[in-house]
C-alpha positions in Angstrom: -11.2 26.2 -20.6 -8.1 25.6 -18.9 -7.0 28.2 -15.9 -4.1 29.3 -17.9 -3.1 29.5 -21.5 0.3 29.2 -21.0 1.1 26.1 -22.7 1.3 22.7 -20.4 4.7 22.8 -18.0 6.3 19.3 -17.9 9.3 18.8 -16.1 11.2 15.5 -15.9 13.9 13.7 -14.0 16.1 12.3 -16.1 17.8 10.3 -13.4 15.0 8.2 -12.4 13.4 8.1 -15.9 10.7 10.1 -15.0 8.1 12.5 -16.8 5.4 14.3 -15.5 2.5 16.2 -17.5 0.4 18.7 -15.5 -2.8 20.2 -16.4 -5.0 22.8 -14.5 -8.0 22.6 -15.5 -11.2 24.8 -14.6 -14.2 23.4 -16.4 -15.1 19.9 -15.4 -15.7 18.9 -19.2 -12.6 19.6 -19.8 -10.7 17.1 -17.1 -12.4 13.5 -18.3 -11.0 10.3 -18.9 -10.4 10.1 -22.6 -8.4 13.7 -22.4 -6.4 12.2 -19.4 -6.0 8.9 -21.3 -5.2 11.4 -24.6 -2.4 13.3 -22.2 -1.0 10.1 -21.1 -0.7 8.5 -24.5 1.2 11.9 -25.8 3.6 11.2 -23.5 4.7 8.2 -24.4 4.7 9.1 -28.3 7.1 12.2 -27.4 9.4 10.4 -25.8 9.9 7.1 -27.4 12.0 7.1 -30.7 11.5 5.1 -33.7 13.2 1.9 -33.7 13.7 2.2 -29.7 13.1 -0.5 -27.4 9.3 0.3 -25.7 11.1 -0.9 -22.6 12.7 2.0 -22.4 9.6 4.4 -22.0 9.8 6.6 -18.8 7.4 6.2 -16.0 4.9 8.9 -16.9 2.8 10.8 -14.5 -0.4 12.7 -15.8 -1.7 14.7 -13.1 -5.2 16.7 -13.5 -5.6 19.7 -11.2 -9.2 20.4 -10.7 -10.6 23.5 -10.0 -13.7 21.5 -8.6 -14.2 17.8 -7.4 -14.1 15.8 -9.9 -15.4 12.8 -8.4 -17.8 14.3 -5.7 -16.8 12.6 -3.0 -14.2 15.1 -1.0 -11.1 13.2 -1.3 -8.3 15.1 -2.2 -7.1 12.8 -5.1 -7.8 9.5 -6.8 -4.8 7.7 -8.3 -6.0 6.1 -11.6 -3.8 2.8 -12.4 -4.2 -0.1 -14.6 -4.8 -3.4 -13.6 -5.3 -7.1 -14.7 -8.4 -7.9 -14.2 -8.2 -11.8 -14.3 -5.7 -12.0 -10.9 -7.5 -12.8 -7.7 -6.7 -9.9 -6.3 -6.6 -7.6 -9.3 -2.8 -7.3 -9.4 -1.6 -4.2 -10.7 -0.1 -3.8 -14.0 2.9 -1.8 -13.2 3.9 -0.5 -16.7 4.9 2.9 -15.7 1.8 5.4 -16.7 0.2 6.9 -13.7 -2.9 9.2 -13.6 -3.6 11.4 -10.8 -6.4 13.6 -10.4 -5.9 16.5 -7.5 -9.3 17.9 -6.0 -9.0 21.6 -6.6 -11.6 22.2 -4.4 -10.1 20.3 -1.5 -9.6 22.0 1.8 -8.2 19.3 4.2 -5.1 20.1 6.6 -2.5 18.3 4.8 -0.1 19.6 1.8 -2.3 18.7 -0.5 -4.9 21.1 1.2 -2.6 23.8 1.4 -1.6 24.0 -2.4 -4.8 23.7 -3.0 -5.2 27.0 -0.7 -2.2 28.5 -2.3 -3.6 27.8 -6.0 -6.5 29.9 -4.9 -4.5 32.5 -3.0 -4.4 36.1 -4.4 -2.2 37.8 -2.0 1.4 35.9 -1.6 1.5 36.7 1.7 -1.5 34.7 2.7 0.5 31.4 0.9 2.2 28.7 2.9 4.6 27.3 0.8 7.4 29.5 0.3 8.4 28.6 -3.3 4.6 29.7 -4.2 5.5 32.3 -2.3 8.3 33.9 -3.7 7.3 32.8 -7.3 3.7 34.8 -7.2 5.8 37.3 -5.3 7.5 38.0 -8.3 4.9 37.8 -11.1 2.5 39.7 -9.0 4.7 42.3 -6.8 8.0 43.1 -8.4 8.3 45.1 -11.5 10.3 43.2 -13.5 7.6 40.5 -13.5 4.8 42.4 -13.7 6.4 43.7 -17.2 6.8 39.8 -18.0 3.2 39.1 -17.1 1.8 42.1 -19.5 4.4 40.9 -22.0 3.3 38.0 -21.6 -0.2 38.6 -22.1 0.5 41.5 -24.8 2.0 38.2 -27.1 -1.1 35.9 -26.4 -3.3 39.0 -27.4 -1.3 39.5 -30.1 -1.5 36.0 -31.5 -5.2 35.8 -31.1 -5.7 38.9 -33.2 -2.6 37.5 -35.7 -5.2 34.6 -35.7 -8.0 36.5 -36.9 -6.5 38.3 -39.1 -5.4 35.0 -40.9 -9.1 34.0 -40.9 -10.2 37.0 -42.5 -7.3 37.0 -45.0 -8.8 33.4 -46.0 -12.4 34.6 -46.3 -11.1 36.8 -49.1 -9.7 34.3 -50.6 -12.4 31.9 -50.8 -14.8 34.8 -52.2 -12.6 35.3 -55.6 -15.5 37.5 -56.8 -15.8 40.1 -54.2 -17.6 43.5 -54.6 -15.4 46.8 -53.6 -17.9 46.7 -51.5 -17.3 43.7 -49.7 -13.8 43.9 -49.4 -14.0 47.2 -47.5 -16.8 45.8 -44.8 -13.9 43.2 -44.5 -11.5 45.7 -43.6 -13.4 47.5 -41.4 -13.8 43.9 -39.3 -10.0 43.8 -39.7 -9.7 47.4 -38.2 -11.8 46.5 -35.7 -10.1 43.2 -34.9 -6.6 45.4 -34.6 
């Protein structure tokens, strides 16, 4: 399940043609190759147009944060890249999609090691970059964004529940030949449910 159900953040740099996907990811089932190769391929598909030249697809950037190491070995990340396999030397293909898995657990003294740190941090204080800071600061500290965090969480419990309702609403419809009987024990679950 992924560490947040907020949906994925992707920022880009339009200037240098750039996109970036990020994913945080907890479970280790969840961060394999065919969903990083299924991230990667999204992001070519949203932003290449009909009709439009495939030279002009962005560099793209899929970048799996881990909550554990992936590849067991303690390295802080593995760049994954394509490459031709029928060059001497195995030249790189260069055509602009770049995977990047970051080692959650990693603890190293380097920046990577510190986000990492901060990503596990509970207490903003104890944080070292100051943008982390200041942003968990906010969310975690000042009123106004504690009332956006329960707001925000209000709306996702509120869909979940709109959800089942839904699911429910179909079940009824599917009987066609319900009892009274039936139909109440279904609204009890739907009183239940919210």
């Amino acid at each position: 399940r992924d560490l947040h159900s907020f949906p994925t953040r992707r920022s880009s740099d339009l200037k240098q043609k750039r996109k970036e996907n990020v994913e945080i990811q907890r479970s280790d089932k969840g961060a394999g190759k065919h969903r990083a190769r299924y991230h990667s391929s999204v992001m070519d598909i949203e932003n290449l147009d009909a009709g439009q030249d495939f030279d002009e697809l962005p560099e793209t950037y899929t970048i799996f944060i881990t909550e554990n190491d992936q590849f067991q070995d303690g390295k802080p990340y593995h760049r994954i890249e394509r490459v031709d396999l029928d060059t001497e030397d195995h030249k790189l293909w260069d055509d602009g999609e770049h995977i990047l898995y970051v080692n959650g657990a990693y603890q190293g003294d380097s920046d990577i090691g510190r986000l990492m740190h901060d990503f596990r941090c509970c207490d903003a204080k104890d944080m070292y970059f100051e943008e982390m800071k200041e942003i968990t600061h906010h969310f975690k500290e000042t009123e106004e964004g504690v009332e956006y965090m329960c707001r925000a969480f209000e709306e996702t419990r509120d869909a979940a529940r709109y959800q089942e309702k839904i699911s429910l609403a179909v079940k009824l419809i599917k009987r066609d030949k319900d009892t009274f009987e039936e139909i109440a024990e279904l609204r009890s679950e739907e009183r239940r449910v919210g």
